[in-house]
DSSP file (Angstrom, degrees, kcal/mol; ACC not computed):
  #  RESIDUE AA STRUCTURE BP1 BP2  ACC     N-H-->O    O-->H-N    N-H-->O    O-->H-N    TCO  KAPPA ALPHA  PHI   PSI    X-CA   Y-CA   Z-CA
    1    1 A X              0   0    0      0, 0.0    82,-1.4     0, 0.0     2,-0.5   0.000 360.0 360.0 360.0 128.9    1.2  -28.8  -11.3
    2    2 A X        +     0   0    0     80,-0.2     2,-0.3     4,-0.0    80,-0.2  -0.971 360.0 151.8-109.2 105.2   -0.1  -30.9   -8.3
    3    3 A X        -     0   0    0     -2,-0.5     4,-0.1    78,-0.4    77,-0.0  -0.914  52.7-116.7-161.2 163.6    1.1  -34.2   -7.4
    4    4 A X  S    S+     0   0    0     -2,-0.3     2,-0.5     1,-0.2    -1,-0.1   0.557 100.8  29.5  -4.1 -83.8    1.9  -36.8   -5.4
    5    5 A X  S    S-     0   0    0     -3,-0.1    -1,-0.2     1,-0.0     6,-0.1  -0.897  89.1-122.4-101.5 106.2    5.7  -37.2   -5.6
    6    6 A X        -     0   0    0     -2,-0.5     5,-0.2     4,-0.1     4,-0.1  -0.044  22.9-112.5 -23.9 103.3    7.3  -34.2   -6.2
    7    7 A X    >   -     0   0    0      3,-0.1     3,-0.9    -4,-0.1     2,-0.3  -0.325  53.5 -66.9 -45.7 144.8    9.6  -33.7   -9.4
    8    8 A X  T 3  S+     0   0    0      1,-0.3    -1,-0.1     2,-0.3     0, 0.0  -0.632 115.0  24.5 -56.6 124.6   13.5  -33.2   -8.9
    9    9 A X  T 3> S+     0   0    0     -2,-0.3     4,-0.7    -3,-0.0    -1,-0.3  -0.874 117.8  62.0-125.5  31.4   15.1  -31.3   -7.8
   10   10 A X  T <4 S+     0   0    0     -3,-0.9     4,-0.4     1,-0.2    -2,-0.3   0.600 100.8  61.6-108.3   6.1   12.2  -30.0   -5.6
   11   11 A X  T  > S+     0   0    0     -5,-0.2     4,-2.7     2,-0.2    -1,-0.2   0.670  89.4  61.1 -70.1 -32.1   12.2  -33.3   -4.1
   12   12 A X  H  > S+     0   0    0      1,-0.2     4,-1.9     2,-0.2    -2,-0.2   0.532 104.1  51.7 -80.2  -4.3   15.3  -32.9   -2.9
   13   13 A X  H  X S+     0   0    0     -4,-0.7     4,-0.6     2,-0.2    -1,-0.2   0.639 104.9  54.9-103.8 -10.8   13.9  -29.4   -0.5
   14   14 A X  H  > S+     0   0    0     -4,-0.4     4,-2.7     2,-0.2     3,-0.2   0.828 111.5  50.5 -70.0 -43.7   11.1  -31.4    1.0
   15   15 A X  H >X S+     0   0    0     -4,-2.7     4,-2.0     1,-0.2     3,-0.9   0.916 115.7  42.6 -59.6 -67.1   14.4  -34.0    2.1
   16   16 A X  H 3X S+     0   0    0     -4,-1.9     4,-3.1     1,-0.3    -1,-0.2   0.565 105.8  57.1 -17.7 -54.1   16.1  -31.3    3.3
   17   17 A X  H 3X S+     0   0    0     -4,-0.6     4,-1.9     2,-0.2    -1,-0.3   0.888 110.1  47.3 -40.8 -65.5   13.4  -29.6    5.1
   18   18 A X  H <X S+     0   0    0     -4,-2.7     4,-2.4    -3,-0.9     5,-0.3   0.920 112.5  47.0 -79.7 -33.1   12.7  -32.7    7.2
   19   19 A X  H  X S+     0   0    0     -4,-2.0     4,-1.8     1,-0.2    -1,-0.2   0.993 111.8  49.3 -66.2 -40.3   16.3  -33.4    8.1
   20   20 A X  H  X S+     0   0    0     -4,-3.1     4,-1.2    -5,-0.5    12,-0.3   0.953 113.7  51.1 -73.6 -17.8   17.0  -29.9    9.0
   21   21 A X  H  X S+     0   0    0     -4,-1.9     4,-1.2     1,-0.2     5,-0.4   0.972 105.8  55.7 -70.6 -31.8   13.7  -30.1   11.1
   22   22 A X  H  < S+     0   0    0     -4,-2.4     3,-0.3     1,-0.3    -1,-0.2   0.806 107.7  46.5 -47.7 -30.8   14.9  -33.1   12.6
   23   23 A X  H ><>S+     0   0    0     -4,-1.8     5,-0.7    -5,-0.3     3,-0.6   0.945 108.3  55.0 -60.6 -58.2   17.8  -31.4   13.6
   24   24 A X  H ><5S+     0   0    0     -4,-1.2     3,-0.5     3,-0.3    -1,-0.2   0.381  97.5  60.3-105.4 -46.9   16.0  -28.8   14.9
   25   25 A X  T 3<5S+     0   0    0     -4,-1.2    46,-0.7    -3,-0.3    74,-0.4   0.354 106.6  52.5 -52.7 -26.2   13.8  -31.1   17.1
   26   26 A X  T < 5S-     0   0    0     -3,-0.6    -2,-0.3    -5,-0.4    -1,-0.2   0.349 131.8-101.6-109.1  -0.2   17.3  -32.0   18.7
   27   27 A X  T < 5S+     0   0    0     -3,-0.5     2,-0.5     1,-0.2    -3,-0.3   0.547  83.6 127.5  86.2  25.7   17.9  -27.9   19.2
   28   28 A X      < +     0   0    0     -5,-0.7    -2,-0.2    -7,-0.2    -1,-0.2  -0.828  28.4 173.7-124.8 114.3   20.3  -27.5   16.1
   29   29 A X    >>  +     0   0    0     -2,-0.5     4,-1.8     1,-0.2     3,-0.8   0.559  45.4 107.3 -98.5  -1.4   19.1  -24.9   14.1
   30   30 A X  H 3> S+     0   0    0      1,-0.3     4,-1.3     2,-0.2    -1,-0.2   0.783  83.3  36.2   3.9-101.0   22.0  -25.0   11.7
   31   31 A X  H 3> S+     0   0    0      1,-0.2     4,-1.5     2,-0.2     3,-0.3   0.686 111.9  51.1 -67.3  -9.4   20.4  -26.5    8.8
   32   32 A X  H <> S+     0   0    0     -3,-0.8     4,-2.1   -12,-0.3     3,-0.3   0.979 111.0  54.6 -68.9 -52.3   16.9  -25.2    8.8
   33   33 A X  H  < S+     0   0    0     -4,-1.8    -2,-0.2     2,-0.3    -1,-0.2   0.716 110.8  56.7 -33.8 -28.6   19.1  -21.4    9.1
   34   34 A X  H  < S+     0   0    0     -4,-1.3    -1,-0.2    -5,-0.4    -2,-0.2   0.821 108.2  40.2 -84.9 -48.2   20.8  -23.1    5.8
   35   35 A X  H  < S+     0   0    0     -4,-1.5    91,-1.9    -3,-0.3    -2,-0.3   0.773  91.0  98.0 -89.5 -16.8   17.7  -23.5    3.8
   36   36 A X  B  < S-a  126   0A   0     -4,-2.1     2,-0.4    89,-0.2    91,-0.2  -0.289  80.0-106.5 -77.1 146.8   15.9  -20.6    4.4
   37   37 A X        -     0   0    0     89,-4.2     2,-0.2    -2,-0.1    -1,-0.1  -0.634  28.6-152.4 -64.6 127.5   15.9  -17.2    1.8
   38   38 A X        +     0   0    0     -2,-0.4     2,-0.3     3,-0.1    17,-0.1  -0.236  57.9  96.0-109.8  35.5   18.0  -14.6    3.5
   39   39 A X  S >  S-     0   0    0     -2,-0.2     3,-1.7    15,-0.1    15,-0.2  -0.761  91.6 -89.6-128.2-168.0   16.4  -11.5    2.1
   40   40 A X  T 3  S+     0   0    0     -2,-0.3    14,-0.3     1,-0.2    -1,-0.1   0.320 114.0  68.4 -90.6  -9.7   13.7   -9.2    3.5
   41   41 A X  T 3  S+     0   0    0     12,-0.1    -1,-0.2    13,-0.1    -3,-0.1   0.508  72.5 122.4 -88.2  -6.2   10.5  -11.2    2.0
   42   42 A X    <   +     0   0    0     -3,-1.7    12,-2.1    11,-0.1     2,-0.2  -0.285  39.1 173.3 -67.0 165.8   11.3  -13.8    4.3
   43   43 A X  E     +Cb  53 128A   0     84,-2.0    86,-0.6    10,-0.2     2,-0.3  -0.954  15.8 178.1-150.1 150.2    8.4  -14.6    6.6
   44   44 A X  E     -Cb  52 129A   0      8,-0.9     8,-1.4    -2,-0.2     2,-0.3  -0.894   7.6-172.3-142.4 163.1    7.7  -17.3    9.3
   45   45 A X  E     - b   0 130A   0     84,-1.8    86,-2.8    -2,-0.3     2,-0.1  -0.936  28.0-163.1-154.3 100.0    4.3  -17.5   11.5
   46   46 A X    >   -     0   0    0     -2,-0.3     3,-1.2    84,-0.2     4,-0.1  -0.385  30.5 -99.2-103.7-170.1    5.2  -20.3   14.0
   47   47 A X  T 3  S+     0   0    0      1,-0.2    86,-0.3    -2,-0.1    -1,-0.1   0.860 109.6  61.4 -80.4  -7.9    3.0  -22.2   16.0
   48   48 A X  T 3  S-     0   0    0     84,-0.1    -1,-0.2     1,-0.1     3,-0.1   0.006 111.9 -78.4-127.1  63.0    3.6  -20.3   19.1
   49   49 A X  S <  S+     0   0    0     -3,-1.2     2,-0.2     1,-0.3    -1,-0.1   0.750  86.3  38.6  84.0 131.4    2.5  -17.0   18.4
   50   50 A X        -     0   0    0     -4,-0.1    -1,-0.3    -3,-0.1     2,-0.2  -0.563  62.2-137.4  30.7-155.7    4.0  -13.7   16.5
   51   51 A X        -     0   0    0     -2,-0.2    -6,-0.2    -6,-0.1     2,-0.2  -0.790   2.6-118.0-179.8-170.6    5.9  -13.9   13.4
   52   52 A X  E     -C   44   0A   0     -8,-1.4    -8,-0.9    -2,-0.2     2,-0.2  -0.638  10.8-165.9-154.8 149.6    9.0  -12.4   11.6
   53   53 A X  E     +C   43   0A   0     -2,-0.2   -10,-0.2   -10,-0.2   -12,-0.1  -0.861  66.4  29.7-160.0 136.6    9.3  -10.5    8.5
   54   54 A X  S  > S-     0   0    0    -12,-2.1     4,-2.3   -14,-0.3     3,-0.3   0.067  95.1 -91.0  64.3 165.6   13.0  -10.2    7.0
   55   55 A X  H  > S+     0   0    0      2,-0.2     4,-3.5     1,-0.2     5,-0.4   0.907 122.6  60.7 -86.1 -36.2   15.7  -12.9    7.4
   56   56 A X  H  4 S+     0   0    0      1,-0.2    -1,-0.2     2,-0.2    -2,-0.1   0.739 103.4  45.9 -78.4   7.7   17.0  -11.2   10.6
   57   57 A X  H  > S+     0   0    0     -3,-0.3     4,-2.2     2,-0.1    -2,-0.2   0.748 113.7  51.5 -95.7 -48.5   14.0  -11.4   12.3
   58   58 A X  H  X S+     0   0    0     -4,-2.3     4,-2.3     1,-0.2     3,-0.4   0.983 109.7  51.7 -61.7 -51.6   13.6  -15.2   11.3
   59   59 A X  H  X S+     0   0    0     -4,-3.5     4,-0.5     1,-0.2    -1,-0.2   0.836 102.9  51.3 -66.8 -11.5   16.6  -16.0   12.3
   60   60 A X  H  > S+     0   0    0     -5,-0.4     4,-2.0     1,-0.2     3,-0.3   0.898 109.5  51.2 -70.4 -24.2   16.5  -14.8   15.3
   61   61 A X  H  X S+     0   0    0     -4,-2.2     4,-1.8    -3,-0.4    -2,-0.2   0.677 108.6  54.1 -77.7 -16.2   13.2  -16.6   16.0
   62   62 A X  H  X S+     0   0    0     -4,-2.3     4,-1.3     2,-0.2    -1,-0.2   0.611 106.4  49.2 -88.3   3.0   14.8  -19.8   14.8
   63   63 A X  H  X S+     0   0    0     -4,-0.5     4,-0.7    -5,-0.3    -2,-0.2   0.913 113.8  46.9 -91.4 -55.2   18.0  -19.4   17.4
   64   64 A X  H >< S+     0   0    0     -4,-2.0     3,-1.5     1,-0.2     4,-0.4   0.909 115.7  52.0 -41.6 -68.8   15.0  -18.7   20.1
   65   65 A X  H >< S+     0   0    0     -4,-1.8     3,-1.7     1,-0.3    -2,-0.2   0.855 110.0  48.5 -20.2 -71.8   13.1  -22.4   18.4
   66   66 A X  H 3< S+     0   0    0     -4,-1.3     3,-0.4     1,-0.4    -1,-0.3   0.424 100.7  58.6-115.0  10.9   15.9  -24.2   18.7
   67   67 A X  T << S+     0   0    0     -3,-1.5    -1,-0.4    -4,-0.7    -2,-0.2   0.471  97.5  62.4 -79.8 -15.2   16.8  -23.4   22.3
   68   68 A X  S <  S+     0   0    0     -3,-1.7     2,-0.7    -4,-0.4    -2,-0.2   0.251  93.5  90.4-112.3  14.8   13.2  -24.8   23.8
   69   69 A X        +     0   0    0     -3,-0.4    31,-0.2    31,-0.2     3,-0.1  -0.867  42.4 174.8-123.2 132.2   14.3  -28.7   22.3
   70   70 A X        -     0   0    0     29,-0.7   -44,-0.2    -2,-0.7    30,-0.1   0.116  62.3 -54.3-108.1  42.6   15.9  -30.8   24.0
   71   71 A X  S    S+     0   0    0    -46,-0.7    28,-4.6   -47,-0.1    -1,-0.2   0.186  75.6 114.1  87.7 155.2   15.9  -33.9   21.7
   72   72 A X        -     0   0    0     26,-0.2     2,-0.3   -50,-0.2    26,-0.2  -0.907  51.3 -98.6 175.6-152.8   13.0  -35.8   20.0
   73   73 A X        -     0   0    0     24,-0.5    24,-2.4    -2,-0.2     2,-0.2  -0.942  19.2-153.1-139.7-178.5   11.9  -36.4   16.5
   74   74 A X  E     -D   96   0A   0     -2,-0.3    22,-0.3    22,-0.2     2,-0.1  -0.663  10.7-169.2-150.3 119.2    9.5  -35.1   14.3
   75   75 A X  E     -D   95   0A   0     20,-0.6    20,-2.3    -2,-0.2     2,-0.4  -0.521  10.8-135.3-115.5 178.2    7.5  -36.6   11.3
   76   76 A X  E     -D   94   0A   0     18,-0.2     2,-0.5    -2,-0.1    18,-0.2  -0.857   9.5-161.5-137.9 152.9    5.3  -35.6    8.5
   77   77 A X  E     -D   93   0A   0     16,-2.0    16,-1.9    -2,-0.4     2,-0.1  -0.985  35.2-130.1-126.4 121.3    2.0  -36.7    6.8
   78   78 A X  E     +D   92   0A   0     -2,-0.5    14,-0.2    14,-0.2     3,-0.1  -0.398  33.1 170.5 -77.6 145.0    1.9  -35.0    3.4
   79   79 A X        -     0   0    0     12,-1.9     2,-0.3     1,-0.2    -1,-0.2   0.655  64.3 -14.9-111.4 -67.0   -1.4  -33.3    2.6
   80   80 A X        -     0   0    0     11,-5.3     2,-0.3     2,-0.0    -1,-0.2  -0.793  48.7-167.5-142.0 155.0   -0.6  -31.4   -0.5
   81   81 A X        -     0   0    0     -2,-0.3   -78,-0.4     9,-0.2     2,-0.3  -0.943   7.6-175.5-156.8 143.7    2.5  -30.2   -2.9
   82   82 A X  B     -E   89   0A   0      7,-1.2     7,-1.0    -2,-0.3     2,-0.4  -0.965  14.9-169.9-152.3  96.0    2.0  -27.7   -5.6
   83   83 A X        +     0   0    0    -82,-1.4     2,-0.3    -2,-0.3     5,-0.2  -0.841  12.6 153.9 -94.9 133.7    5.2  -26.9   -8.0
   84   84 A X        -     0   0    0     -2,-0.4    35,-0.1     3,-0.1    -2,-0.1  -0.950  53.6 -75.2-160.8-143.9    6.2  -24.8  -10.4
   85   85 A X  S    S+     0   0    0     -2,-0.3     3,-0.1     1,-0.2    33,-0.0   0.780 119.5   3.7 -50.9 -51.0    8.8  -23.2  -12.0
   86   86 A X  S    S+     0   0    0      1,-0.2    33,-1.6    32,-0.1     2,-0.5   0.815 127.3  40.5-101.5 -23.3    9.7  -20.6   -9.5
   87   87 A X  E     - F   0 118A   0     31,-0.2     2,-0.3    32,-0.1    31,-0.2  -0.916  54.8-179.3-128.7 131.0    7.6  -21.3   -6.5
   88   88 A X  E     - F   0 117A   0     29,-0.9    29,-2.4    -2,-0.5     2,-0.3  -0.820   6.0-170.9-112.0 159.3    6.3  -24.6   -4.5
   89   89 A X  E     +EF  82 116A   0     -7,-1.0    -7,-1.2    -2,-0.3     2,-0.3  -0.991   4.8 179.2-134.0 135.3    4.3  -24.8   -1.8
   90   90 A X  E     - F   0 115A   0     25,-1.6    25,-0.6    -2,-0.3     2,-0.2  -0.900  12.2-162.3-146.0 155.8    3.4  -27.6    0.4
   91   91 A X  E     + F   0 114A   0     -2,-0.3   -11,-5.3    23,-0.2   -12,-1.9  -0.711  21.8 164.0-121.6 160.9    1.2  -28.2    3.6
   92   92 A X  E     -DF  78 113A   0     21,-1.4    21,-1.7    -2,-0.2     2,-0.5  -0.814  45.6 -97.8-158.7 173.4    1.6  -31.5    5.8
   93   93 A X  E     -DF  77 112A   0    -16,-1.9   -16,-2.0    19,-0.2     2,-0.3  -0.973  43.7-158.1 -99.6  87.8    0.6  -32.8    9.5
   94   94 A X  E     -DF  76 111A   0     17,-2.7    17,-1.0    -2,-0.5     2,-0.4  -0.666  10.9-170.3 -59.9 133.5    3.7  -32.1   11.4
   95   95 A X  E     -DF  75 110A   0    -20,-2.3   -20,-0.6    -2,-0.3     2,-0.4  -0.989   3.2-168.0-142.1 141.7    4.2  -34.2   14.8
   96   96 A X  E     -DF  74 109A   0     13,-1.1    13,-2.8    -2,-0.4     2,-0.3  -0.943   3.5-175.9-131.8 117.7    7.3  -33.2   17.3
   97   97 A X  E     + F   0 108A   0    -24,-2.4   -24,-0.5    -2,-0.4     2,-0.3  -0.741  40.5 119.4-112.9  93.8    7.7  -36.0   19.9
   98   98 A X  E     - F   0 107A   0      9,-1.1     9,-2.4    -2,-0.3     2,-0.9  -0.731  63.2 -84.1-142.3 176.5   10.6  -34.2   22.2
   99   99 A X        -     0   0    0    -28,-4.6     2,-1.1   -74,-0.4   -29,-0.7  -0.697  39.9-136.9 -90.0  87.7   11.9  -33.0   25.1
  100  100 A X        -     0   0    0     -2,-0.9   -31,-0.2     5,-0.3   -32,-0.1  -0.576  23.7-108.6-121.4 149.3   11.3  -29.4   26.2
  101  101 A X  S    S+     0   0    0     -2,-1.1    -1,-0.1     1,-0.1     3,-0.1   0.371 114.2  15.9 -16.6 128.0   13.4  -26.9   27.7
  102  102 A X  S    S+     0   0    0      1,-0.1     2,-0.2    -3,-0.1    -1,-0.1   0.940 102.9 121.5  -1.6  96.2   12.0  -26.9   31.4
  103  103 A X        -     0   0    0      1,-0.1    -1,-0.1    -4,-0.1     4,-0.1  -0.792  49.1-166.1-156.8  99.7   10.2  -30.2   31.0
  104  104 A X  S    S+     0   0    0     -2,-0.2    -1,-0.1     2,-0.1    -2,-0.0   0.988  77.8  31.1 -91.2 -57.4   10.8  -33.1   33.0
  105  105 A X  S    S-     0   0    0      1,-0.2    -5,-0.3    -5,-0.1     2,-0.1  -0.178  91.8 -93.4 -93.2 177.3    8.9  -35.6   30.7
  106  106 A X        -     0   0    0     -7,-0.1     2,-0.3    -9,-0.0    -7,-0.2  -0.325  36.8-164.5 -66.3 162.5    8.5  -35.7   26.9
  107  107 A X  E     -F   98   0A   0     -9,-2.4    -9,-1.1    -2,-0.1     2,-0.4  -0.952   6.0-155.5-140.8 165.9    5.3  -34.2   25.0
  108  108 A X  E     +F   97   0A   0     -2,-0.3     2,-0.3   -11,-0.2   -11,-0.2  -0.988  15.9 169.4-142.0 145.2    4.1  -34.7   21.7
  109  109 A X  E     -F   96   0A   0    -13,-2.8   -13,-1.1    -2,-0.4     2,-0.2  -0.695  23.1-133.3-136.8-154.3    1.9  -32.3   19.8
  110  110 A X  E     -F   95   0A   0     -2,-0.3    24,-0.8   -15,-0.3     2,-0.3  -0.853  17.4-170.6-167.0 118.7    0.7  -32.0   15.8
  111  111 A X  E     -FG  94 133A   0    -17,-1.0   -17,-2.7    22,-0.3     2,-0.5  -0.906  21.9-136.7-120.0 150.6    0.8  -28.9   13.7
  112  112 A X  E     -FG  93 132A   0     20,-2.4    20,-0.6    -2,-0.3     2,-0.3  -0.976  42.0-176.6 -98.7 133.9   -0.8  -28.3   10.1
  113  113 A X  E     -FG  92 131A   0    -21,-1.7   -21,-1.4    -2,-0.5     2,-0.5  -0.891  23.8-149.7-130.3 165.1    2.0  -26.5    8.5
  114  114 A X  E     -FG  91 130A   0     16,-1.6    16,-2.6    -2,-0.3     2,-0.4  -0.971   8.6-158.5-133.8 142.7    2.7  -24.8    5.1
  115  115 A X  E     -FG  90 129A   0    -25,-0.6   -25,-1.6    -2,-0.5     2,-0.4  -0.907   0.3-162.7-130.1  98.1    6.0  -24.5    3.4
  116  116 A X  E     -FG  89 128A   0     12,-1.6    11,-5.2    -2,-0.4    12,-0.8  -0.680  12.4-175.6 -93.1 141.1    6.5  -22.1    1.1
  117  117 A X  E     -FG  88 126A   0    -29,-2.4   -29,-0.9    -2,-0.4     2,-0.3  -0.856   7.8-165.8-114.8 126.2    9.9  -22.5   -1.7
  118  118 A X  E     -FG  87 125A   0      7,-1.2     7,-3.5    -2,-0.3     2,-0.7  -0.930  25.3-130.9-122.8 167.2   11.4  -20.4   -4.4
  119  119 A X  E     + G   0 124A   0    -33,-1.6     2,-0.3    -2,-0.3     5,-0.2  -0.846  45.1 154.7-116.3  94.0   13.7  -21.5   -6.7
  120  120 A X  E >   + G   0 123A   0      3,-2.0     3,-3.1    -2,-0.7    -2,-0.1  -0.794  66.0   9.6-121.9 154.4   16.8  -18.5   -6.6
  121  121 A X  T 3  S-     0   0    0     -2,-0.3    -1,-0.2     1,-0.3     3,-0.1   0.643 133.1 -56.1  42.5  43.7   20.3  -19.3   -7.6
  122  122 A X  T 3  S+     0   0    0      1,-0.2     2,-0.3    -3,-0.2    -1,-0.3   0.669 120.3  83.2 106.5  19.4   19.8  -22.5   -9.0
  123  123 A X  E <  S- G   0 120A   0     -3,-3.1    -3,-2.0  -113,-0.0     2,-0.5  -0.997  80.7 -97.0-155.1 153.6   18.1  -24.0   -5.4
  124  124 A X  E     - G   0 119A   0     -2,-0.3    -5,-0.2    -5,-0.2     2,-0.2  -0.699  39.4-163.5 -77.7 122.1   14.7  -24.2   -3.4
  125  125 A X  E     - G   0 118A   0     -7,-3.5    -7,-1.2    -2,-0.5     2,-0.6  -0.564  19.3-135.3 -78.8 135.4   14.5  -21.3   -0.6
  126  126 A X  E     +aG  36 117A   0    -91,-1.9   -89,-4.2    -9,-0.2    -9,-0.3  -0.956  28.6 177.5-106.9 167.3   12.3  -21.9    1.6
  127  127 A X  E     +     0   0A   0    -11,-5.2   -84,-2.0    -2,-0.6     2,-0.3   0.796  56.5  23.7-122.6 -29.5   10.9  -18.6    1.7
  128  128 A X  E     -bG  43 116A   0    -12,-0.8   -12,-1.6   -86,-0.2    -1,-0.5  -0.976  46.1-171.9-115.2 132.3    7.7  -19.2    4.6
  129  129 A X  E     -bG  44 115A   0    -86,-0.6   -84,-1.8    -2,-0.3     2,-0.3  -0.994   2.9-179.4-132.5 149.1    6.9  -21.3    7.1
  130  130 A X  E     +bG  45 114A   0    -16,-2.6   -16,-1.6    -2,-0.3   -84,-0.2  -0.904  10.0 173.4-133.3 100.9    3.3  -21.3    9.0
  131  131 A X  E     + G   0 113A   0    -86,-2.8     2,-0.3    -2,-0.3   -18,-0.2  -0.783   7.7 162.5-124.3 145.6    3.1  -23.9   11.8
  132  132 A X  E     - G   0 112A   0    -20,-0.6   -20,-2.4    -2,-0.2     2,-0.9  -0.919  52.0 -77.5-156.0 158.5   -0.5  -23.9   14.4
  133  133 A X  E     - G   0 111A   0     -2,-0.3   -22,-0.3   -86,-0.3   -20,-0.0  -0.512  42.1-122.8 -32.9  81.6   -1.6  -26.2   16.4
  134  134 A X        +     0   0    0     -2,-0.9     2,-0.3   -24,-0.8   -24,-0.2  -0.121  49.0 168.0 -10.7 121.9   -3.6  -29.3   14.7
  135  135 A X        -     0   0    0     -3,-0.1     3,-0.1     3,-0.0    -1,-0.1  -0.985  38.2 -84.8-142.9-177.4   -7.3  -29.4   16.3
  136  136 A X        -     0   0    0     -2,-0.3     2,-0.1     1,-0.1     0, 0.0  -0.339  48.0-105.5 -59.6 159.2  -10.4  -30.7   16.1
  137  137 A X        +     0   0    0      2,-0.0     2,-0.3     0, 0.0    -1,-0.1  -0.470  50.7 164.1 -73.2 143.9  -12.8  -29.2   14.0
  138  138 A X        -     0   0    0     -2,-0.1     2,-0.4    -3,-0.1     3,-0.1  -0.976  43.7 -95.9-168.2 163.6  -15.3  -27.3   15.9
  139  139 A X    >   -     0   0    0     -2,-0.3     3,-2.5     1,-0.2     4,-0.5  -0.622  29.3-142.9 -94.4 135.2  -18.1  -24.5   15.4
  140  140 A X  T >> S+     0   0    0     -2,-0.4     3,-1.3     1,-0.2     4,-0.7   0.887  95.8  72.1 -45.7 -38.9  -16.6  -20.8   16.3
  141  141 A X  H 3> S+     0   0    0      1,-0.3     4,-1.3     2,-0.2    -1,-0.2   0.696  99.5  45.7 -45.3 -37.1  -20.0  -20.0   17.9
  142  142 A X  H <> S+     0   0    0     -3,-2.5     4,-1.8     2,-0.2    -1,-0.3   0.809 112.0  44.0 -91.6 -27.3  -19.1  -22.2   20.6
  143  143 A X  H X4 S+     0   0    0     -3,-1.3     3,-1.2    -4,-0.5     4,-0.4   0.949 110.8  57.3 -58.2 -95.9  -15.3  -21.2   21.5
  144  144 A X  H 3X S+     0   0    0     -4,-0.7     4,-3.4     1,-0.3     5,-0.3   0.604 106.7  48.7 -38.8 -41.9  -16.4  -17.9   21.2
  145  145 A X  H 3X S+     0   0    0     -4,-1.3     4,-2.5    -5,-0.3    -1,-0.3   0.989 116.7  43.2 -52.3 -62.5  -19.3  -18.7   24.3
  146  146 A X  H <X S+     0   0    0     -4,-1.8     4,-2.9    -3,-1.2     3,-0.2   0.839 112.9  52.3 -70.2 -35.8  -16.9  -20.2   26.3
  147  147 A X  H  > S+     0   0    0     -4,-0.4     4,-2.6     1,-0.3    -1,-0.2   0.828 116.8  41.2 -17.5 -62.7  -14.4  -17.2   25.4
  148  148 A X  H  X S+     0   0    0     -4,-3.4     4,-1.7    -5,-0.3    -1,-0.3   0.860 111.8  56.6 -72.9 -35.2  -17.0  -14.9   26.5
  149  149 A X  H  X S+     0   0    0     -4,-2.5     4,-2.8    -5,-0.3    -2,-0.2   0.996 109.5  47.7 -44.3 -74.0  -18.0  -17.1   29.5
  150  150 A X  H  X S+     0   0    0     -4,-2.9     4,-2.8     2,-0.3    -1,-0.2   0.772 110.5  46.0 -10.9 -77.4  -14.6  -16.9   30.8
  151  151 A X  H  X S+     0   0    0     -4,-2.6     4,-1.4     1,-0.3    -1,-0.2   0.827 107.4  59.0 -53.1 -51.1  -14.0  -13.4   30.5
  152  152 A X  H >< S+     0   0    0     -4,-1.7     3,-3.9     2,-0.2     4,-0.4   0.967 103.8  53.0 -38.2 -82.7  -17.4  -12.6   32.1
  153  153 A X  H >< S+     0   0    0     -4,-2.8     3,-2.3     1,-0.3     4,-0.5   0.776 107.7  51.0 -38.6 -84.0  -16.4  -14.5   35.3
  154  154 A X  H 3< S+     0   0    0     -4,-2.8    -1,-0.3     1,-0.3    -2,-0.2   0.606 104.2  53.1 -47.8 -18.3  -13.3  -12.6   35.7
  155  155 A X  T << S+     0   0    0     -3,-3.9    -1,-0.3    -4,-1.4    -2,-0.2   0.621 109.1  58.9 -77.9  -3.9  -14.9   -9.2   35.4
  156  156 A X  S <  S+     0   0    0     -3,-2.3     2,-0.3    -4,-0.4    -2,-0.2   0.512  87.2  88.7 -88.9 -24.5  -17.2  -10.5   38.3
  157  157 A X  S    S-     0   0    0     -4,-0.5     3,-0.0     1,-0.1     0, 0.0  -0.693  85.2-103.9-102.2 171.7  -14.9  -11.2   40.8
  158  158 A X        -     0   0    0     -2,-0.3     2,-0.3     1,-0.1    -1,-0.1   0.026  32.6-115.9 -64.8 160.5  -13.6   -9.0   43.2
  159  159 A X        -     0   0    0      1,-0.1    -1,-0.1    -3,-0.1    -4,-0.0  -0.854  28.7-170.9 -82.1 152.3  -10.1   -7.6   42.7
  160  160 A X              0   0    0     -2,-0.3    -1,-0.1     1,-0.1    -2,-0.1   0.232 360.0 360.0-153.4  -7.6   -8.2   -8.9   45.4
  161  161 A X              0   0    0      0, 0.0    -1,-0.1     0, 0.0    -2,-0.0   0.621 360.0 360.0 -91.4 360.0   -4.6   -6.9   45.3
């Protein structure tokens, strides 16, 4: 089932979600730590690079997350939400305007993320999160040239240590 606004009670884990990111955005990773599934199928793939597999690996990466803000916000532009009984999913335009850890000024960036939910003990888990960078659209052929450019040049100069 696809739509708009989300049925209860699976409305009430997309509020959640964004308040514990909000938190989160301010370095308190409390409630996101709250909402997540604590057993060995959790997974997150954040936007800056690995991932975690098991709850003690996610949490550790969300104790690590919530050490590099130093206050901000973050809002969300809903793309898509897909419910049903036991599992929802939904992907959105995340945007973090904050402060971070060694950072004199604020930044802002945009991720498309996907949020995956099950519904255990009588609540939505979230069970995945998958956060990258928002970019422009563009054809691989040509990142890969510059990729390749790059690389080239640096096997051409001299080594210098």
């Amino acid at each position: 089932m696809s739509s708009q606004s989300p049925p209860q009670p699976f409305a009430d884990a997309i509020s959640r979600l964004h308040a514990a990111m909000a938190k989160v955005a301010n370095g308190d990773i409390s409630a996101i730590k709250a909402l997540y599934a604590h057993g060995d199928d959790a997974t997150s793939f954040y936007g800056w690079g690995g991932y975690e597999k098991g709850w003690e690996a996610v949490s550790r990466r969300w104790d690590w997350a919530g050490r590099q803000f130093n206050g901000g916000t973050v809002s969300y532009q809903s793309v898509t939400t897909v419910v049903t009984a036991e599992l929802a999913y939904m992907t959105d335009i995340e945007t973090f305007k904050v402060k971070m850890e060694g950072m004199d000024q604020p930044t802002q960036w945009s991720n498309r993320v996907t949020h995956i939910f099950r519904f255990e003990q009588g609540a939505w888990r979230l069970l995945h999160r998958h956060a990258n960078r928002l970019e422009t659209q563009y054809e691989p052929s040509t990142r890969w040239r510059r990729v390749a450019a790059r690389d080239c040049v640096k096997r051409l100069e001299p080594d210098r240590s």
